[in-house]
N, CA, C and O atoms as CSV, one atom per row, in Angstrom:
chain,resi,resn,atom,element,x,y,z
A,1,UNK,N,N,-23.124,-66.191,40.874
A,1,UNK,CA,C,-22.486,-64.943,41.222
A,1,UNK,C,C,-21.453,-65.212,42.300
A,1,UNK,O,O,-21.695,-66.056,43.164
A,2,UNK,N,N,-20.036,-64.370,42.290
A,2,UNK,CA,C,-19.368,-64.677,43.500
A,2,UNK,C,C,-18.634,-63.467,43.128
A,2,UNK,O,O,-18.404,-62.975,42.023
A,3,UNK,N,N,-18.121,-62.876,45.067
A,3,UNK,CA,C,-17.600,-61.354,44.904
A,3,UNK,C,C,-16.499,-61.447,45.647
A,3,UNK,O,O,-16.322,-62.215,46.593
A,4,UNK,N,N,-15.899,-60.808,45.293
A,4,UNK,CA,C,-14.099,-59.768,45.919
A,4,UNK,C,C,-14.745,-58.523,46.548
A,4,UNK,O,O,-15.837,-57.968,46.422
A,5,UNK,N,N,-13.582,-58.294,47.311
A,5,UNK,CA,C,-13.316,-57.096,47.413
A,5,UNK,C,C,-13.727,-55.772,46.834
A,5,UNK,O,O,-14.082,-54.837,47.552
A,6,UNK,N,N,-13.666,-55.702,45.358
A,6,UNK,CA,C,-13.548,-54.715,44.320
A,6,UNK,C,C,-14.655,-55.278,43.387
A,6,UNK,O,O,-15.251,-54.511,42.631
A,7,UNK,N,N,-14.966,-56.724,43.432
A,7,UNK,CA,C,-15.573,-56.926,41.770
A,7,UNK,C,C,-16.495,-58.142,42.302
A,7,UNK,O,O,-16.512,-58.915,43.260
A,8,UNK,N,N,-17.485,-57.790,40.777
A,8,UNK,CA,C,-18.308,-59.750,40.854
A,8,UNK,C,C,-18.211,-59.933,39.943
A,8,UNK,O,O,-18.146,-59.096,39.042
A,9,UNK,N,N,-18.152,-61.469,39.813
A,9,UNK,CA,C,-18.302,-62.374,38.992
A,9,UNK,C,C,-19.384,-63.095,38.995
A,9,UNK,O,O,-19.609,-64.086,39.690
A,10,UNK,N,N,-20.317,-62.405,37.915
A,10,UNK,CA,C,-21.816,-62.952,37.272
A,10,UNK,C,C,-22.135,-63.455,36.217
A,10,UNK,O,O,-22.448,-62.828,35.205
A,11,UNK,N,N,-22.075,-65.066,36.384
A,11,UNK,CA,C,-22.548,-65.698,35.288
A,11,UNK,C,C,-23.918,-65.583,34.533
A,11,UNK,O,O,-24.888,-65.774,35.267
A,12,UNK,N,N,-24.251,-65.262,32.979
A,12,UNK,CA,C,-25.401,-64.917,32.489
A,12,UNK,C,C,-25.390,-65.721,31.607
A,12,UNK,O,O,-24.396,-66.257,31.118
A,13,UNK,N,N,-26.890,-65.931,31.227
A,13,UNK,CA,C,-27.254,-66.572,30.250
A,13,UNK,C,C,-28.526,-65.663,29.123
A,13,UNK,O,O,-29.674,-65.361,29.449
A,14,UNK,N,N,-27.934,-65.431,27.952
A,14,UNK,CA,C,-29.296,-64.407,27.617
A,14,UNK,C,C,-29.011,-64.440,25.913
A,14,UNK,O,O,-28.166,-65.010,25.222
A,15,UNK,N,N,-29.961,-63.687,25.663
A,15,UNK,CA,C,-30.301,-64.072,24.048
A,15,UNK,C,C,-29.356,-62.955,23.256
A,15,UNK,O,O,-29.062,-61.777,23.459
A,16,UNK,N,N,-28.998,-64.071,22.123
A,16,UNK,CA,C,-28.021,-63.277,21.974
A,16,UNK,C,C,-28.214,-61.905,20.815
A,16,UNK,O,O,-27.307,-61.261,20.287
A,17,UNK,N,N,-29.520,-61.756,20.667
A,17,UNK,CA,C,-29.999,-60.723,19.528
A,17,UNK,C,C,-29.925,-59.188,20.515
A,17,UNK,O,O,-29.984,-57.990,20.237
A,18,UNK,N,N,-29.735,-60.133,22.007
A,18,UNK,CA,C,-29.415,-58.261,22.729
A,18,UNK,C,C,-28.031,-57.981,22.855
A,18,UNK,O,O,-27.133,-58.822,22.822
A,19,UNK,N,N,-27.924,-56.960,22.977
A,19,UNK,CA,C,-26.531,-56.039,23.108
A,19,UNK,C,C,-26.005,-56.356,24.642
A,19,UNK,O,O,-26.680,-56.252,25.666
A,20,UNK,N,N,-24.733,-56.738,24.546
A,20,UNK,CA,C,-24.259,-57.132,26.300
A,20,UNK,C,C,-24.468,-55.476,26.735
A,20,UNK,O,O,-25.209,-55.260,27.694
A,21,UNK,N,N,-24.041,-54.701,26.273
A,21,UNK,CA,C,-23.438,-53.437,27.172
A,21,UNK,C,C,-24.951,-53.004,27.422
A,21,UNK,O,O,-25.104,-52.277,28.404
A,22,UNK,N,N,-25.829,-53.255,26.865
A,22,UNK,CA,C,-27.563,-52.462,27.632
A,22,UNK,C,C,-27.438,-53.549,28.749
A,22,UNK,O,O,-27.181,-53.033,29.837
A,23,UNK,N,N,-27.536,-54.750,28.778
A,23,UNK,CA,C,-27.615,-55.792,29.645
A,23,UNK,C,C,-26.740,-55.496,31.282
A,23,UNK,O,O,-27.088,-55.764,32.432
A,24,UNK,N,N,-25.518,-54.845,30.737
A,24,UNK,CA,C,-24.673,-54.555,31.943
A,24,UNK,C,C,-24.915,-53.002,32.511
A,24,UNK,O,O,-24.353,-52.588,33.525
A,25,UNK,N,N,-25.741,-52.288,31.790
A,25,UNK,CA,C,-25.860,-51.152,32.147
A,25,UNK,C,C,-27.656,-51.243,32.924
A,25,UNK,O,O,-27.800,-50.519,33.909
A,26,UNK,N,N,-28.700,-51.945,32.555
A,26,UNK,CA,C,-29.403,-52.516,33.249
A,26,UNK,C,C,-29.387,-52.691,34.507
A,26,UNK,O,O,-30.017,-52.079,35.369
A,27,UNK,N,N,-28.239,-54.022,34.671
A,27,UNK,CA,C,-27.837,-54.336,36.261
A,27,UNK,C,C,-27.353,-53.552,36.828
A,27,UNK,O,O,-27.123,-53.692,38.029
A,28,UNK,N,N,-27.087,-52.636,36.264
A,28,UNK,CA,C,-25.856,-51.764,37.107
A,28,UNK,C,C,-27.022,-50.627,37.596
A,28,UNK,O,O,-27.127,-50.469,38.813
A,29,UNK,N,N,-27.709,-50.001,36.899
A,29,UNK,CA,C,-29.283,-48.828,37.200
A,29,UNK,C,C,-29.787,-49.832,38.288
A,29,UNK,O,O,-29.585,-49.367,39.410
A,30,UNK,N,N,-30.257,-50.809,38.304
A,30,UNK,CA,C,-31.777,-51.315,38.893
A,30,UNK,C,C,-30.844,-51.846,40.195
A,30,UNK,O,O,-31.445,-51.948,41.265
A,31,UNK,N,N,-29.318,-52.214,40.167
A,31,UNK,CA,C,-28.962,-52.439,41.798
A,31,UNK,C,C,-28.433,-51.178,42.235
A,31,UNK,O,O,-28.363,-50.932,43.439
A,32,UNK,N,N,-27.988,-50.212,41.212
A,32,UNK,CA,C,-27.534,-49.201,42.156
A,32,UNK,C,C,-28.974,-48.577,42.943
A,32,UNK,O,O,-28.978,-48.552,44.174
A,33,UNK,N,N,-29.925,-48.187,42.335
A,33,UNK,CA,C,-31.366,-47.405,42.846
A,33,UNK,C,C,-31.579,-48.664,43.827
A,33,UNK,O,O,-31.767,-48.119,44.914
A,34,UNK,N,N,-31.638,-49.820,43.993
A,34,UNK,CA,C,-31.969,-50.776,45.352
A,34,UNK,C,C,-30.721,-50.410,46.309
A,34,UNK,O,O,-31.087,-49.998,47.410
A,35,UNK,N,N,-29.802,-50.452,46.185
A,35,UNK,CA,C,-29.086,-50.142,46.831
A,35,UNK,C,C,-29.098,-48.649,47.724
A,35,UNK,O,O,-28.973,-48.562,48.946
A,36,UNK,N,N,-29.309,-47.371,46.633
A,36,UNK,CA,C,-29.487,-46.386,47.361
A,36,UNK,C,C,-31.100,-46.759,48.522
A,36,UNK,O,O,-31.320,-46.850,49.730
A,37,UNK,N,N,-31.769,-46.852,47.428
A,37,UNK,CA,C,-32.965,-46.929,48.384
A,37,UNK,C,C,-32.918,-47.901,49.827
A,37,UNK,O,O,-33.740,-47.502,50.652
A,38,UNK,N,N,-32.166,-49.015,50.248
A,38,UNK,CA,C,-32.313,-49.531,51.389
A,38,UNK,C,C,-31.187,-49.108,51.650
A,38,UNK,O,O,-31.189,-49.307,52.865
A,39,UNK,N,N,-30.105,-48.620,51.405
A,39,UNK,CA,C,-29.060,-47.465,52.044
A,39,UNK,C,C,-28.473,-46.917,51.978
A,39,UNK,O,O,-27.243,-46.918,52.022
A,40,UNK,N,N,-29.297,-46.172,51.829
A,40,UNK,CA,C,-28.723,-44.615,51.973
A,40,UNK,C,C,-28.457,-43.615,52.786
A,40,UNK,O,O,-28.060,-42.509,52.421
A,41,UNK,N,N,-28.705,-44.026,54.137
A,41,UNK,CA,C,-27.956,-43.639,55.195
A,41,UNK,C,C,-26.521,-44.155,55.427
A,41,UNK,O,O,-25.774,-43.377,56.021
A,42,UNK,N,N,-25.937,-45.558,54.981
A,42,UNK,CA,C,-24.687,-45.987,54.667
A,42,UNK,C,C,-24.148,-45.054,53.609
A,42,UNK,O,O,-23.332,-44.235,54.033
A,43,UNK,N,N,-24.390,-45.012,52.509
A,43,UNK,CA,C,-24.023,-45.084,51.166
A,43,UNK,C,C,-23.892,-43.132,51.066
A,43,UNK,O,O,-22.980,-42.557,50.471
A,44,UNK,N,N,-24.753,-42.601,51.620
A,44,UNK,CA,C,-24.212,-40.942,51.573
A,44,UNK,C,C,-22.971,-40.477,52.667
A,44,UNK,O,O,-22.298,-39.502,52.331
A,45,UNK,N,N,-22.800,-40.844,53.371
A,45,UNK,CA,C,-21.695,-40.716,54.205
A,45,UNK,C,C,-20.339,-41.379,52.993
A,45,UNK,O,O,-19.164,-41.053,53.157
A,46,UNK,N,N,-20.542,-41.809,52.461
A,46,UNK,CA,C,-19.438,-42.227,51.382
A,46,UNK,C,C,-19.418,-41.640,50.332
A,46,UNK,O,O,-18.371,-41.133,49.930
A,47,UNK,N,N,-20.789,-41.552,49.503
A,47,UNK,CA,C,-21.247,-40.861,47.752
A,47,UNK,C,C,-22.196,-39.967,48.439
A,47,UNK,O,O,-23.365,-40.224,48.728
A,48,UNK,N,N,-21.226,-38.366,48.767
A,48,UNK,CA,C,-22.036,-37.642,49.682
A,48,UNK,C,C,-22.442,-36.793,48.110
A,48,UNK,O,O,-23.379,-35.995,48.147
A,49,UNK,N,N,-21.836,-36.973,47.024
A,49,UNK,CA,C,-21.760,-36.002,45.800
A,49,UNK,C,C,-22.840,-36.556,44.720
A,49,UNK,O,O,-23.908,-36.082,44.334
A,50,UNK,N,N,-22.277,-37.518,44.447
A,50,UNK,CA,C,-23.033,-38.247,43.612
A,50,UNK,C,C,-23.438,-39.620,44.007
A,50,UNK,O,O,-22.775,-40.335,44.758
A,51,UNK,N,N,-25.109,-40.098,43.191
A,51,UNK,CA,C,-25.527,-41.426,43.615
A,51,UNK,C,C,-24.487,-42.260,42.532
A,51,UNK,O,O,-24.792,-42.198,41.341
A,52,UNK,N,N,-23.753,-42.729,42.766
A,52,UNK,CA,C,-23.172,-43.791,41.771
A,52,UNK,C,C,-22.624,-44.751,42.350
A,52,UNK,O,O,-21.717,-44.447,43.125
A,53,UNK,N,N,-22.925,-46.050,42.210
A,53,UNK,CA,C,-22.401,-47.049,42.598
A,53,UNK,C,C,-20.883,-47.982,41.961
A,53,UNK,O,O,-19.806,-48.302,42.466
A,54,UNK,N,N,-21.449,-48.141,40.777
A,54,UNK,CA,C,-20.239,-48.928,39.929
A,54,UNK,C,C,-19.284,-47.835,39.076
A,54,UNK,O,O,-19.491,-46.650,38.814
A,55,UNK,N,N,-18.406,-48.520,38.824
A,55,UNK,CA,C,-17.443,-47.908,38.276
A,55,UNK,C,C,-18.205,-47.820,36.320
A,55,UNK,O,O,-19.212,-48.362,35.865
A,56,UNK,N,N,-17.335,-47.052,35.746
A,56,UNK,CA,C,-17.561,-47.212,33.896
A,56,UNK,C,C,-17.831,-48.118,32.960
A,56,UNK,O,O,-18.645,-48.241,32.045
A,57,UNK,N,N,-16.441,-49.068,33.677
A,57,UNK,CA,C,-16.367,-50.512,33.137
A,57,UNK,C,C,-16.552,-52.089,33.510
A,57,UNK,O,O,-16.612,-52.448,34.686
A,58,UNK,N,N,-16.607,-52.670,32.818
A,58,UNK,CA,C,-16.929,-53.980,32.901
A,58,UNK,C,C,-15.631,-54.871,32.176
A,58,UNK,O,O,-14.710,-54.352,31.546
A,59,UNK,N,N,-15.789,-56.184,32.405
A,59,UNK,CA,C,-14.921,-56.909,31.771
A,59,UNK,C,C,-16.051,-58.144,31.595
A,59,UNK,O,O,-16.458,-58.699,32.616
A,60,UNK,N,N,-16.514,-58.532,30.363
A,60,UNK,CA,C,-16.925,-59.701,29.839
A,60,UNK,C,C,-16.234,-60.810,29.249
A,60,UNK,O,O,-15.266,-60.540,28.539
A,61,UNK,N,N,-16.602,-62.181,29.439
A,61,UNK,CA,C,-16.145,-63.126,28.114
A,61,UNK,C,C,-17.102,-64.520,28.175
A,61,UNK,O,O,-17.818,-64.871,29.114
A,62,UNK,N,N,-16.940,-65.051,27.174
A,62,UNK,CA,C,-18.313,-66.048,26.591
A,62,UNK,C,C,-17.589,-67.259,26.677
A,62,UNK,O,O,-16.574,-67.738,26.170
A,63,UNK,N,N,-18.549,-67.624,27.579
A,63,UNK,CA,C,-18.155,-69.667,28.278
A,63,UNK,C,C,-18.739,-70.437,27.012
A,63,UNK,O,O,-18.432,-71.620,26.864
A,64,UNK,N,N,-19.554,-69.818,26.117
A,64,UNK,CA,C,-20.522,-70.854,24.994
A,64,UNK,C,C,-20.944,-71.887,25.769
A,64,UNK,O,O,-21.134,-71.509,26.926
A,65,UNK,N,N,-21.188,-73.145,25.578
A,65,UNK,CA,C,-21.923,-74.405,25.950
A,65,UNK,C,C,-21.214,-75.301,27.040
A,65,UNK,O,O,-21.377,-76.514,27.166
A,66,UNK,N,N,-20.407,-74.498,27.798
A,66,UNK,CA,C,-20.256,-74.839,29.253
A,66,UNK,C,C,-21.207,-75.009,30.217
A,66,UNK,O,O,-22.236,-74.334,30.201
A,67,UNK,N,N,-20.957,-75.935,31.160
A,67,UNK,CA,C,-21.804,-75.760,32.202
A,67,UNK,C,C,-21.498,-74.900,33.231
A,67,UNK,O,O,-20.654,-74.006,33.160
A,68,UNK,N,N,-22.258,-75.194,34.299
A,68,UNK,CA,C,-22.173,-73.576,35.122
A,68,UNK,C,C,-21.309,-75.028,36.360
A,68,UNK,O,O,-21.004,-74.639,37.488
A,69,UNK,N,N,-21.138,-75.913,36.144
A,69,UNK,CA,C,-20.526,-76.995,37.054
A,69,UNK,C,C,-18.830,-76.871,36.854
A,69,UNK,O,O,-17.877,-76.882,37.633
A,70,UNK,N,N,-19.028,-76.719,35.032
A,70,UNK,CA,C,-17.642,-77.158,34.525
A,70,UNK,C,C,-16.264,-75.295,34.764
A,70,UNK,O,O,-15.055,-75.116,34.909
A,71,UNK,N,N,-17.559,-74.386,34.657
A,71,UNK,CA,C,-16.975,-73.307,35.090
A,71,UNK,C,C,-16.249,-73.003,36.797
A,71,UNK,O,O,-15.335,-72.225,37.070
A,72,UNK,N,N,-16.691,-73.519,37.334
A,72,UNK,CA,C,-16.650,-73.410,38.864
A,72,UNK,C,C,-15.950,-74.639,39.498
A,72,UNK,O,O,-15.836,-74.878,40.700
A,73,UNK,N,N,-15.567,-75.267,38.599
A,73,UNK,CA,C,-14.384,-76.250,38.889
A,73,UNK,C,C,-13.448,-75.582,38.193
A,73,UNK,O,O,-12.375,-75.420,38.775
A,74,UNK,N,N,-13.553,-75.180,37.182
A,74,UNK,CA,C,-12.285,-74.441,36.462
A,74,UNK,C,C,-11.866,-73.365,37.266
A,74,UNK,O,O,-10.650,-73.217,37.148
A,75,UNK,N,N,-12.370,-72.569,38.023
A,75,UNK,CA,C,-12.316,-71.006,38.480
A,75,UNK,C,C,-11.759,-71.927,40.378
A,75,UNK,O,O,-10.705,-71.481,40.833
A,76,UNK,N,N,-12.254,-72.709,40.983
A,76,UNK,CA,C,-11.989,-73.124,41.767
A,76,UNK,C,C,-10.318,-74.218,41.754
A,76,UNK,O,O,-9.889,-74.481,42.878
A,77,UNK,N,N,-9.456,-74.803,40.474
A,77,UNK,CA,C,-8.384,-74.497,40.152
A,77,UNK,C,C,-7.735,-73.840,39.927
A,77,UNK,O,O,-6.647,-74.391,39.759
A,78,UNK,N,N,-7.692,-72.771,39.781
A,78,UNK,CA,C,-7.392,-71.019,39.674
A,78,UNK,C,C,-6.779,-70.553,40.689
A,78,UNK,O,O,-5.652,-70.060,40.731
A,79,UNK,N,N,-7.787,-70.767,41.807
A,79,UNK,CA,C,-8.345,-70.400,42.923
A,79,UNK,C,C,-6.959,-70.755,44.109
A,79,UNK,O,O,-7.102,-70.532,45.311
C-alpha cells in the first residue's frame, strides 16, 4: 500500500471467481466504520452530514504474474 494526498495505491492479490467491485466496496465499508469509530471526533467536524469516507470511484488494473518487487521498481521510475 502507498498514499497521496487524495488516493492509495493497494496492491491485491485475490481469486479471481470474485467480482473486483464487491472487493473494493468491502474495503471501503470495513475502513470507513474503523475509521468513524476511532474518529469521530476528527471526522464530524468535517462529515458533519454524512458518515462517508471515500469517494464513488476507484481506478483498477491487473499486474498478472508480476512481482510485488518488479512493481515498485517500476512505480519508483515513474516516481
Amino acid at each position: 500500500m502507498e498514499t497521496d494526498k487524495d488516493h492509495l495505491h493497494i496492491l491485491l492479490e485475490y481469486d479471481a471467481t470474485e467480482r473486483f467491485c464487491d472487493i473494493i466496496s468491502i474495503i471501503k465499508q470495513r475502513t470507513t466504520r474503523w475509521l468513524w469509530i476511532r474518529y469521530r471526533n476528527i471526522l464530524t467536524k468535517q462529515y458533519w452530514k454524512k458518515h462517508i469516507f471515500w469517494s464513488d470511484g476507484y481506478f483498477a488494473c491487473s499486474v498478472g504474474e508480476v512481482s510485488s518487487a518488479t512493481i515498485e521498481k517500476y512505480i519508483a521510475e515513474q516516481g
